[in-house]
DRENDORO-941057 format. One record per atom (N, C-alpha, C): residue in one letter; x, y, z. Coordinates in steps of 0.05 Angstrom, whole numbers, padded with zeros to 5 digits, always signed. Atoms other than C-alpha are relative to their C-alpha. Example, Ala and Ser with C-alpha at 12.3 -4.5 7.8 and 13.67 -1.06 7.14 Angstrom:
DRENDORO-941057
a+00018-00024+00000a+00246-00090+00156a+00018+00024+00000s-00016-00024-00001s+00273-00021+00143s-00015+00022+00014
***
This chain:
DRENDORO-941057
x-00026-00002-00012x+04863+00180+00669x+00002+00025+00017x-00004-00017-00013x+04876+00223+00730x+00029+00003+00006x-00028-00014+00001x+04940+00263+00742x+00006-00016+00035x-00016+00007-00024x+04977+00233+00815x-00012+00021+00017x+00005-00027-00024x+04968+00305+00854x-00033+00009-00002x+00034+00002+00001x+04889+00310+00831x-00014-00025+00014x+00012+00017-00014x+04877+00239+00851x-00001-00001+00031x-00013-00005-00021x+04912+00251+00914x-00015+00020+00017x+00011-00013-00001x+04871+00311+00925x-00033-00010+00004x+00039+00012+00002x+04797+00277+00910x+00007-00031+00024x-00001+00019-00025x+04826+00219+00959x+00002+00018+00031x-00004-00004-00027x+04839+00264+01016x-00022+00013+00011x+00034-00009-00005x+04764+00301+01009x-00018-00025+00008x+00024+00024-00001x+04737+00233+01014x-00019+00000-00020x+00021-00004+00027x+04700+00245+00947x+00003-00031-00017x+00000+00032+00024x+04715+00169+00908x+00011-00019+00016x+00001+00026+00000x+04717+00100+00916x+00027-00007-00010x-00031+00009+00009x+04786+00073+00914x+00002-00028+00000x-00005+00029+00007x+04799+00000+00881x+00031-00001-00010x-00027+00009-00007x+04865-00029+00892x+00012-00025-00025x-00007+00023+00020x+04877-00079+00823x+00018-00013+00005x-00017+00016-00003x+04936-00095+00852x+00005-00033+00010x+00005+00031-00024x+04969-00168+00883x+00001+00005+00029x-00002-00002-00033x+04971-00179+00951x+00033+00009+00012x-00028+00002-00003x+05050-00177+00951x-00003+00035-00003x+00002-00021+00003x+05039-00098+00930x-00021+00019+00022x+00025-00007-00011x+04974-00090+00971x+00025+00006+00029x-00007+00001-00029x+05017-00104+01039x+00028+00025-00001x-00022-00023+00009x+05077-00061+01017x-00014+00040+00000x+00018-00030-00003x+05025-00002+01022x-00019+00011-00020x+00023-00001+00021x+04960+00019+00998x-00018+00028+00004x+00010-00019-00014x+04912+00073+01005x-00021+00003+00017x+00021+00010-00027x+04867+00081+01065x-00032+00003-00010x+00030+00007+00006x+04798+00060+01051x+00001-00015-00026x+00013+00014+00021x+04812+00024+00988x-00008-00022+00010x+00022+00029+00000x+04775-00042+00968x+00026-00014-00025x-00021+00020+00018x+04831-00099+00934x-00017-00009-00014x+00014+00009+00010x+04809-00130+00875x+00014-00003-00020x-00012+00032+00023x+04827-00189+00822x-00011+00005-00023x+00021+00007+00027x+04805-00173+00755x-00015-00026-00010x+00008+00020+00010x+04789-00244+00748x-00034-00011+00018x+00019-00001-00021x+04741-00233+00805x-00022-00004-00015x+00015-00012+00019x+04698-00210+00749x-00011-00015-00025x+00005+00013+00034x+04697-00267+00692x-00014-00030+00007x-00001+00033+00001x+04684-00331+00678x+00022-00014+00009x-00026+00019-00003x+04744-00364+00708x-00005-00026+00000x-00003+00017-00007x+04721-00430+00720x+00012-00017-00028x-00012+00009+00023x+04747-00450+00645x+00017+00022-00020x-00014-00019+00026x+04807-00420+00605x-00002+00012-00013x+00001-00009+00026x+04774-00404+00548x-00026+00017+00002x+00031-00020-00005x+04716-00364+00580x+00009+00028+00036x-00018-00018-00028x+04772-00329+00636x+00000+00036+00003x+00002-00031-00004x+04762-00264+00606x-00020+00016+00001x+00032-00014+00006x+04690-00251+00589x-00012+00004+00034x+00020-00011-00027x+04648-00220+00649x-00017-00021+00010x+00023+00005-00010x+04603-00249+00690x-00028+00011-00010x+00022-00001+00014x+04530-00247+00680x-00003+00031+00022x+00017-00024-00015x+04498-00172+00705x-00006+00002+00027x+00017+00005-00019x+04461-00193+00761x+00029-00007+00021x-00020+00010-00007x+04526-00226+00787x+00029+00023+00014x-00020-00021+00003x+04566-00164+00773x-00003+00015+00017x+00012-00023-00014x+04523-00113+00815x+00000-00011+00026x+00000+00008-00025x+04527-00164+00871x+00030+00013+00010x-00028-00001-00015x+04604-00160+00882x+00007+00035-00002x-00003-00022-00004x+04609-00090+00862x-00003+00023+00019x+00009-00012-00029x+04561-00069+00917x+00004-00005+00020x-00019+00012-00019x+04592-00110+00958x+00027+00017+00010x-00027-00018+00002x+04659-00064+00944x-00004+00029+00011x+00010-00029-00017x+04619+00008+00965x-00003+00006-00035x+00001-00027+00025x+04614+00027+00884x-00032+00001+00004x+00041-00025-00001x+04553+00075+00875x+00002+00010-00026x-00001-00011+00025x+04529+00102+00816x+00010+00028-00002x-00010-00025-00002x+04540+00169+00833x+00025+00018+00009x-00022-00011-00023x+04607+00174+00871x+00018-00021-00030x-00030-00004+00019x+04674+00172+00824x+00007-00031+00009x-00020+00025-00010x+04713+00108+00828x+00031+00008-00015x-00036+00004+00004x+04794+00115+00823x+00009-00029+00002x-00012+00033-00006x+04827+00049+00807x+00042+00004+00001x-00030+00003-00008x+04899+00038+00831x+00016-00017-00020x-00022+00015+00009x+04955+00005+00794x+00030+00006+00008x-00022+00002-00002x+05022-00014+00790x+00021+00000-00020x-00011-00006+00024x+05049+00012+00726x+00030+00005+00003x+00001+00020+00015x+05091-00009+00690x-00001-00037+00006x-00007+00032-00010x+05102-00073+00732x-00027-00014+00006x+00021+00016-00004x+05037-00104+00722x-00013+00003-00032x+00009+00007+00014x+04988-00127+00668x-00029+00024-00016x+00012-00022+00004x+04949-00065+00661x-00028+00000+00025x+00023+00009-00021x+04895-00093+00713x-00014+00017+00011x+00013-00014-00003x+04879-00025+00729x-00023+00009-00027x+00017-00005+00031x+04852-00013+00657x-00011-00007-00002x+00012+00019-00003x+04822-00075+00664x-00021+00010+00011x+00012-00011-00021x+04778-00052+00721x-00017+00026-00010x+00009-00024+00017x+04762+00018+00683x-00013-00014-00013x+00006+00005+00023x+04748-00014+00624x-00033-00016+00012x+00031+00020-00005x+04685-00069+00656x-00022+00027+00022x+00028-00004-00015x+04656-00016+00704x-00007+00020-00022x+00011-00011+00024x+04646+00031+00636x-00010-00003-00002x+00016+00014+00019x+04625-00021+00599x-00023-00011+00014x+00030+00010-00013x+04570-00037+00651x-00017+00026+00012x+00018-00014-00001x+04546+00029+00653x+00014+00032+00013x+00001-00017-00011x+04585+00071+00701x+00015+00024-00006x-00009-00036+00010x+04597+00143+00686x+00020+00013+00007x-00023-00018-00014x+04655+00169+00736x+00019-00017+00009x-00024+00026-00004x+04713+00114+00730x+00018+00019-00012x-00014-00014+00002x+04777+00134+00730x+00030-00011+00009x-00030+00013-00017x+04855+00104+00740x+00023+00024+00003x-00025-00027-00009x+04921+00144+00767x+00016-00010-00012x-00035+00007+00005x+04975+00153+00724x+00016-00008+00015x-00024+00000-00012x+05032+00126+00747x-00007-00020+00032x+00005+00013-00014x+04990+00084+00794x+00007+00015+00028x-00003+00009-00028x+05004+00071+00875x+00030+00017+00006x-00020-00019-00002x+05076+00101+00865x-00001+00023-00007x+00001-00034+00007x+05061+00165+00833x-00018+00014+00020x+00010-00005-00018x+05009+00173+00891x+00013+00010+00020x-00023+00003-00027x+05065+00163+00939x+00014+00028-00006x-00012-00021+00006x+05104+00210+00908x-00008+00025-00009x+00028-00028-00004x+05045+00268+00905x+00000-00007+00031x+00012+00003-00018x+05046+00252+00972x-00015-00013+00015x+00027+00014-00026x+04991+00208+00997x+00023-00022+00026x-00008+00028-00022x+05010+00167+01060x-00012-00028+00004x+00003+00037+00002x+04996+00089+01048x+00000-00005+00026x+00000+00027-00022x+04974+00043+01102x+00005-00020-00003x-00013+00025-00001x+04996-00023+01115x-00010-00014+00009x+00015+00023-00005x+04939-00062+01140x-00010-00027-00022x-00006+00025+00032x+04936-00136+01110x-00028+00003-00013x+00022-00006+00015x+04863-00126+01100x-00016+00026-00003x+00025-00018+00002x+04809-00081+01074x-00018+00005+00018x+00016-00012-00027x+04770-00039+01123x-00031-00011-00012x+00026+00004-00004x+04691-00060+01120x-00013+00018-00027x+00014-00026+00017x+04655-00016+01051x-00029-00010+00012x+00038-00002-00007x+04584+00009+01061x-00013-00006-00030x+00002+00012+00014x+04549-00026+01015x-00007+00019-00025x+00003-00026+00017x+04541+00020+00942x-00030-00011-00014x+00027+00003+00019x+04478+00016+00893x+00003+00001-00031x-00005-00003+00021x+04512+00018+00831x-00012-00028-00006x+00016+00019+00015x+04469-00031+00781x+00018-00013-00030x-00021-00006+00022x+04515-00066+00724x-00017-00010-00026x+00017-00005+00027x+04473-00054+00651x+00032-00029-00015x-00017+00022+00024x+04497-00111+00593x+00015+00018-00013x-00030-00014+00013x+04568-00091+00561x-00011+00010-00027x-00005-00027+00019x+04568-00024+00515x+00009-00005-00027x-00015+00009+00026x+04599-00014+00454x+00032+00010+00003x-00019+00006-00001x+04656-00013+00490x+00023-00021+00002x-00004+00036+00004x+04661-00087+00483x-00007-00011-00031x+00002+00006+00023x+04670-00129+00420x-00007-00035+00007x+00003+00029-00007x+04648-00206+00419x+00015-00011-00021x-00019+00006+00019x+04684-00259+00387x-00013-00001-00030x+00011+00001+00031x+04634-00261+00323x+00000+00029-00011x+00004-00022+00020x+04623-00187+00310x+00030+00005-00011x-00026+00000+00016x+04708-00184+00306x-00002-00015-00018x-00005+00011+00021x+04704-00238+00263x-00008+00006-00026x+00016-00015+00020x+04657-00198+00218x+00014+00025-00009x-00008-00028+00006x+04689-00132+00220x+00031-00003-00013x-00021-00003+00013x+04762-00168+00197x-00002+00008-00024x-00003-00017+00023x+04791-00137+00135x-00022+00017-00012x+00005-00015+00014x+04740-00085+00123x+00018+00029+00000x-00011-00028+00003x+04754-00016+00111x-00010+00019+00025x-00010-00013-00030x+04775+00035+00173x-00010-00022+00026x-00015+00010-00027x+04783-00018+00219x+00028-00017+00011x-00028+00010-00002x+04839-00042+00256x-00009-00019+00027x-00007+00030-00018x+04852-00115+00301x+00021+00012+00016x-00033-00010-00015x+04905-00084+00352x+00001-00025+00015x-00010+00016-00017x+04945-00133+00384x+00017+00010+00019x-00007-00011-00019x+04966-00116+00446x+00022-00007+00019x-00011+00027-00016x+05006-00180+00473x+00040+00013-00007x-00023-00003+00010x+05087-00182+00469x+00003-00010-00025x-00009+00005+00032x+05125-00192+00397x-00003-00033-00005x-00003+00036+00000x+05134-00269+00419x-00026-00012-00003x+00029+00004+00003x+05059-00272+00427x-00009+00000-00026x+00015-00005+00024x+05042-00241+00364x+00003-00021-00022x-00008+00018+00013x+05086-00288+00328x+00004-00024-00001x+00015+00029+00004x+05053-00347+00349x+00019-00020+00026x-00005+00009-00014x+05088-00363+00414x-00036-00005+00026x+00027+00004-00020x+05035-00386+00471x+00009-00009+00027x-00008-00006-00027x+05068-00366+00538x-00021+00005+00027x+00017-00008-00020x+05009-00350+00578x-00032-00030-00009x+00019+00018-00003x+04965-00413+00561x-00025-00006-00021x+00008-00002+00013x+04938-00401+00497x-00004-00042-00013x+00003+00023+00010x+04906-00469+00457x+00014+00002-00028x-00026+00005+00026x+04940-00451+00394x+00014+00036-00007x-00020-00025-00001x+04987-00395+00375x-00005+00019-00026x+00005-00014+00022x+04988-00331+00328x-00014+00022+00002x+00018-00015-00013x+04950-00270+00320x-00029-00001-00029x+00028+00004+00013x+04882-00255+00280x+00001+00011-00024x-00007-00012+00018x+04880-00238+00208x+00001+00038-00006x+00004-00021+00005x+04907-00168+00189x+00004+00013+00020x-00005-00008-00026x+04927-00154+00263x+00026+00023-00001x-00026-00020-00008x+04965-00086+00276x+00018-00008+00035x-00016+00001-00015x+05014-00100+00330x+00010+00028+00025x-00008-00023-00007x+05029-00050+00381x+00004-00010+00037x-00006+00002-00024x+05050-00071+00458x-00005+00015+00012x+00008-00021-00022x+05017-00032+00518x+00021-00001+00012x-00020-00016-00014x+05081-00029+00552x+00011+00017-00011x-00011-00018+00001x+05107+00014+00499x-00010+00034+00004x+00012-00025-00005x+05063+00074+00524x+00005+00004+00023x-00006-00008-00021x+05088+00074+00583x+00029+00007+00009x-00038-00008-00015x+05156+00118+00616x+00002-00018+00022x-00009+00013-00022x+05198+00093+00656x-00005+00000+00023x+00011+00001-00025x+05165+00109+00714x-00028-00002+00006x+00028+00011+00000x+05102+00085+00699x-00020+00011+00002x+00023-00031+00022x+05067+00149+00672x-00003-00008-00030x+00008-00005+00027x+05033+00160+00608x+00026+00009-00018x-00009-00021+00031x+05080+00180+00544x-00021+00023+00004x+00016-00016-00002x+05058+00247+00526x-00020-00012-00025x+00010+00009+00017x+05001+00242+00484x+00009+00005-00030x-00009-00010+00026x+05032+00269+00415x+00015-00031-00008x-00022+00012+00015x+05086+00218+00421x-00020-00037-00003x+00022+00009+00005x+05021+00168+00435x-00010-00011-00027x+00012-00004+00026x+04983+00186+00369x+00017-00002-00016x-00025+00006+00023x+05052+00184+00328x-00001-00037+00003x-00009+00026+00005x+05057+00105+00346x-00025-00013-00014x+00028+00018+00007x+04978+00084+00332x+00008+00030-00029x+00010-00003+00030x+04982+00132+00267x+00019-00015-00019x-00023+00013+00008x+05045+00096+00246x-00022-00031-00010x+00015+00024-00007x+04993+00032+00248x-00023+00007-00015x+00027-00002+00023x+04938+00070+00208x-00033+00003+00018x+00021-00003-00018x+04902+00086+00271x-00006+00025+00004x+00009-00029+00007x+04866+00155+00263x-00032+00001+00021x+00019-00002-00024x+04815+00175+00323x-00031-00006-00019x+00025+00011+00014x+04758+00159+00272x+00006-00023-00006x-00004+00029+00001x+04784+00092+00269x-00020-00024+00012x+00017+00016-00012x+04740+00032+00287x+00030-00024+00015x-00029+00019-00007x+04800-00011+00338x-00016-00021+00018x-00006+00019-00018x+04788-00074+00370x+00021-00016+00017x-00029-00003-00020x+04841-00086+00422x-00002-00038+00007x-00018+00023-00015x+04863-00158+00445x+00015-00012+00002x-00023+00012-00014x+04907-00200+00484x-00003-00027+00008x+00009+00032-00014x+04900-00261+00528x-00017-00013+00002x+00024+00000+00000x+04853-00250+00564x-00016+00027+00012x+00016-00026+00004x+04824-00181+00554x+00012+00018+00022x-00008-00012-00027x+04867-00150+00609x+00021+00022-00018x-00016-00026+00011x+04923-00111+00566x-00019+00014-00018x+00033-00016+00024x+04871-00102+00512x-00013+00024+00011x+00017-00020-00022x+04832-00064+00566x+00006+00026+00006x-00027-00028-00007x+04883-00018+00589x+00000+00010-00028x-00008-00015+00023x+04899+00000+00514x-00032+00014-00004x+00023-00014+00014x+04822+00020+00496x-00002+00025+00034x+00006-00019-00009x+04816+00058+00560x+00020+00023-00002x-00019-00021+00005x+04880+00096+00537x-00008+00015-00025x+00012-00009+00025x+04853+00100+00466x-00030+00021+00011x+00027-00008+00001x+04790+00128+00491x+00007+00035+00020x-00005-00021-00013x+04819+00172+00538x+00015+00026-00018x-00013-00023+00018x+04861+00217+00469x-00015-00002-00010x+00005-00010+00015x+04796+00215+00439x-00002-00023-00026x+00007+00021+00016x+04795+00151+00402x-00025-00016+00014x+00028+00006-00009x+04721+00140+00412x-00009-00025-00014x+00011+00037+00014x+04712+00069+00367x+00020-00006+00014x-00014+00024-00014x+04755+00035+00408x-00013-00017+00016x+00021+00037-00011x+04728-00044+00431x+00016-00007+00015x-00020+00026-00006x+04764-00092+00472x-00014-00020-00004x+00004+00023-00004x+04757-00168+00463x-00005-00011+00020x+00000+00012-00033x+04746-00192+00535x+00008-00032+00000x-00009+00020+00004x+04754-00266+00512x+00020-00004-00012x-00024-00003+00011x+04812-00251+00468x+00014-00029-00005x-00017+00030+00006x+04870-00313+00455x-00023-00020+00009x+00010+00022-00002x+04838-00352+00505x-00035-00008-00003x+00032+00009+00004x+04770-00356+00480x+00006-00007-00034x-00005+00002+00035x+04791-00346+00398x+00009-00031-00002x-00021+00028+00004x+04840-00404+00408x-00002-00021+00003x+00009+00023-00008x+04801-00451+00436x-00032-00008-00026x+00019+00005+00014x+04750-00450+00370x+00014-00015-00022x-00008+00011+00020x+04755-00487+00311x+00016+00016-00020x-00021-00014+00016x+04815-00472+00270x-00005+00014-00025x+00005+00001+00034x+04782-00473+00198x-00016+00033+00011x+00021-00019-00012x+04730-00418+00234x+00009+00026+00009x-00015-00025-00013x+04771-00378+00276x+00035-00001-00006x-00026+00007+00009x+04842-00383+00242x+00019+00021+00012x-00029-00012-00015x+04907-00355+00265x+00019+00008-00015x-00033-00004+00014x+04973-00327+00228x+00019+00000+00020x-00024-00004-00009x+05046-00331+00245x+00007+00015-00021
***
């Protein structure tokens, strides 16, 4: 997580790679000059629901990436639109990590806290041309969890299932397309919008660590984070990871991969 007036600062040296997570409806409204737009879903399996969140294969990954200008060596800043979006910047953090890269990095407070440090947004509908990068994307870290090792690690001892989704979610509504409803046994609860002020900055961290210890979450904690489909999840471990909560996983398949398995196998609570 970078501060608004630092990011602002490493954008105007020309020092990092700027990715834009946002929609297009936000993109045209103003963006920053030289970024590169980009779909977290760009990135997965979409062509089936229940495989919408998991990554692409490696080989696949390093195409579109280099395609974008990322390099191994040069910083990437990812943009958002906090709170009014799905964390999609996190998202973005969270896969180029987990495929290896070393200098990722999102702006508090997103696209508006930029603005308001100052940067001046352009308004072109598209992205300027990137020079192509060399960054290579390695098989997902142990900053990723699959759906069998969660299923292994429920109810032992120091770990925690965070659920990340709204209250309606947890309790077994299925608003976003889920095959059946509920969350996973033993699931701590905790909403990524509630870490965020009203202006779509971080909480400080104190008041942070008061809500996940409330939950039994202690930076030696082992957390697996999910949601839908691995997109709030995402955002929450790169928040966790960023105070210092170093076991933190996300699910990348999350609901819609769990939900679509056999019930007796992969079971559900309300």
């Amino acid at each position: 997580m970078v501060e608004a007036p630092r990011a602002r600062a490493l954008i105007a040296q020309g020092s990092v790679t700027v990715l834009d997570s946002r929609g297009k409806v936000q993109w045209l409204k103003g963006h920053v000059p030289g970024a590169q737009r980009v779909s977290w879903d760009d990135f997965t399996r979409a062509d089936k629901r229940e495989t919408r969140g998991i990554l692409k294969s490696a080989g696949e990954l390093t195409q579109a990436l280099q395609a974008l200008g990322v390099s191994a060596s040069r910083p990437v800043l990812v943009v958002g639109n906090p709170p009014d979006n799905w964390g999609e910047d996190g998202r973005i953090v969270w896969m180029l990590r987990t495929l290896g890269h070393p200098k990722v990095a999102m702006v508090d407070g997103g696209q508006k806290a930029l603005e308001k440090a100052g940067l001046k947004a352009v308004h072109s509908p598209g992205a300027e041309d990137a020079k192509k990068g060399d960054f290579v994307a390695k098989k997902p870290n142990h900053l990723n969890i699959d759906r069998q090792a969660l299923k292994a690690r429920l109810g032992q001892a120091d770990f925690v299932a965070l659920d990340t989704r709204e209250a309606r979610e947890f309790a077994g509504k299925t608003p976003y397309g889920e095959s059946r409803g509920g969350h996973v046994a033993g699931a701590k609860h905790l909403h990524y919008e509630e870490l965020f002020a009203a202006d779509g900055r971080l909480l400080p961290p104190a008041t942070i660590k008061a809500k996940l210890a409330k939950l039994g979450i202690e930076p030696t904690t082992e957390v697996a984070a999910y949601c839908t489909g691995g997109v709030r999840s995402a955002w929450m471990v790169v928040i966790l990871q960023h105070l210092g909560y170093a076991n933190a996983r996300n699910y990348a398949g999350s609901m819609w991969e769990w939900s679509a398995q056999d019930a007796a196998e992969y079971p559900l609570h309300k």
